[in-house]
N, C-alpha and C positions, 0 to 999 in steps of 0.2 A: 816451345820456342816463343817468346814472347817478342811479339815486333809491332810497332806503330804506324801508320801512315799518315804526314800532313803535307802541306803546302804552302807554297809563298810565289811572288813575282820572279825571287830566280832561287838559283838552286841554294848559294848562298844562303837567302832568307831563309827558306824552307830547314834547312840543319841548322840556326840560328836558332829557330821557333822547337825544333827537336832537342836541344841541347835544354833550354829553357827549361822546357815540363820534364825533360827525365831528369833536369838537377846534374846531369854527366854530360863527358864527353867523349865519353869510351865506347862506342857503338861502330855498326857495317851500315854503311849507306848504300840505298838500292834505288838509283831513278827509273821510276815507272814511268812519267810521263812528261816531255817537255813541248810546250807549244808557246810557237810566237805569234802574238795576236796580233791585230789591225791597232795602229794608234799607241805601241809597248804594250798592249794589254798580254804580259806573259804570263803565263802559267805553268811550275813544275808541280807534280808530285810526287814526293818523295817514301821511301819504306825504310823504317830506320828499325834495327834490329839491336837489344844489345849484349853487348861483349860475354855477359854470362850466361845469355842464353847459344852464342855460340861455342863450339866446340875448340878448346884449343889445342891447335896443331901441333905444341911441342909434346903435348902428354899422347898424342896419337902417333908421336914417331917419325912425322912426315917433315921433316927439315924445311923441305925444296918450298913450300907454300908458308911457310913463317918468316912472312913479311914485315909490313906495314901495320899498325895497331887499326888505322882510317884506311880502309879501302869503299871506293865505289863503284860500280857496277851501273851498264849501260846497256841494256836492251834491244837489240838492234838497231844500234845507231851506229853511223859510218864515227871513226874518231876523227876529233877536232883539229884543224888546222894549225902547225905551229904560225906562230906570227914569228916574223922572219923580219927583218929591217931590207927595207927594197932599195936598191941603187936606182937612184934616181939620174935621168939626163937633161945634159944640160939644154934648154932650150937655144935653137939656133936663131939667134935675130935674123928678120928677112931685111934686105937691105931695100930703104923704102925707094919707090920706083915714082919717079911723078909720073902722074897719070893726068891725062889730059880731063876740063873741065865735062862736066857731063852734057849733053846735050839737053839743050829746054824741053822739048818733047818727054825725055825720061823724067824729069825734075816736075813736071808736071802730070805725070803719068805717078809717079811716086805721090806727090801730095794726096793728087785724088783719092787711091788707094786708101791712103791712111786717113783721111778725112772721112772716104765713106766708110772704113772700119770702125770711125767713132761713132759715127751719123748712127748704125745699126744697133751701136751700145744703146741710143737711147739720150745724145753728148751731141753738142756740137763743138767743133774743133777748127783751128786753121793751120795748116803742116806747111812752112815754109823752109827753103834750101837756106840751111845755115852755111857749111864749109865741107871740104871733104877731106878724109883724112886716110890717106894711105887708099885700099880700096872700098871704103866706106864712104857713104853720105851721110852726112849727119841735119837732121832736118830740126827742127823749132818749132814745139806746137803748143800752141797758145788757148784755152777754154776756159771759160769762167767756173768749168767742173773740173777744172786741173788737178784739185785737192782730189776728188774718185777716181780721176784718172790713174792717177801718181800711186792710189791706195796709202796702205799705212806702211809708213818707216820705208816707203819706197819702193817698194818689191813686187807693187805690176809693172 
């Protein structure tokens, strides 16, 4: 029985790279191992066996198992989820409610806060009450280290 074992990022690759070196693509695929790393670091490995070293089911009589030319095989793995198109709902608008301004003690209470969250960064900062919107405050902070504050492309 001659069968090969290699590997790749996904299973894909992996009978990509088998297909290549045997020059075919008439083989039985057999995933031995699938792992999902930290960071995509995937790994399968695969055991690609091929078609003349398996046995063919028609000269053995057996109808019921003469399938598919490509079969693959999973090792105790649960099988994969079909993906399904999800009904999605519709979001209900809430109907905005004014709300009374906030009290100076909160607004002040809130600056603090976030001033001494900078202070701790290592930053100084000044958090002033812009507007409020719906039931949000939206406050205004001003530091000459706005540019680290902010991070890159926005996203602290």
């Amino acid at each position: 029985m001659t069968s090969m074992e290699f590997e790749g990022r996904t299973e894909r690759e992996a009978v990509a790279k088998a297909a290549a070196e045997l020059g075919s693509e008439s083989f039985d695929v057999e995933v031995l191992e699938k792992s999902g790393g930290l960071f995509g670091r995937n790994k399968v490995r695969i055991r690609v066996r091929t078609l003349s070293a398996i046995p063919d089911p028609m000269a053995s009589g057996d109808s019921s198992s003469a399938g598919s030319v490509k079969s693959k095989k999973q090792n105790n793995r649960p099988a994969q989820k079909e993906n399904r198109p999800v009904e999605r709902k519709k979001r209900v608008e809430e109907p905005e409610v004014d709300i009374d301004p906030p009290e100076e003690k909160v607004l002040k209470a809130v600056s603090s806060f976030v001033e001494g969250m900078i202070e701790r960064m290592g930053y100084e900062a000044e958090a002033v009450y812009n507007k409020s919107d719906g039931s949000k405050l939206i406050f205004e902070i001003s530091s000459e280290s706005s540019n680290i504050l902010i991070g890159k492309k926005g996203k602290n």
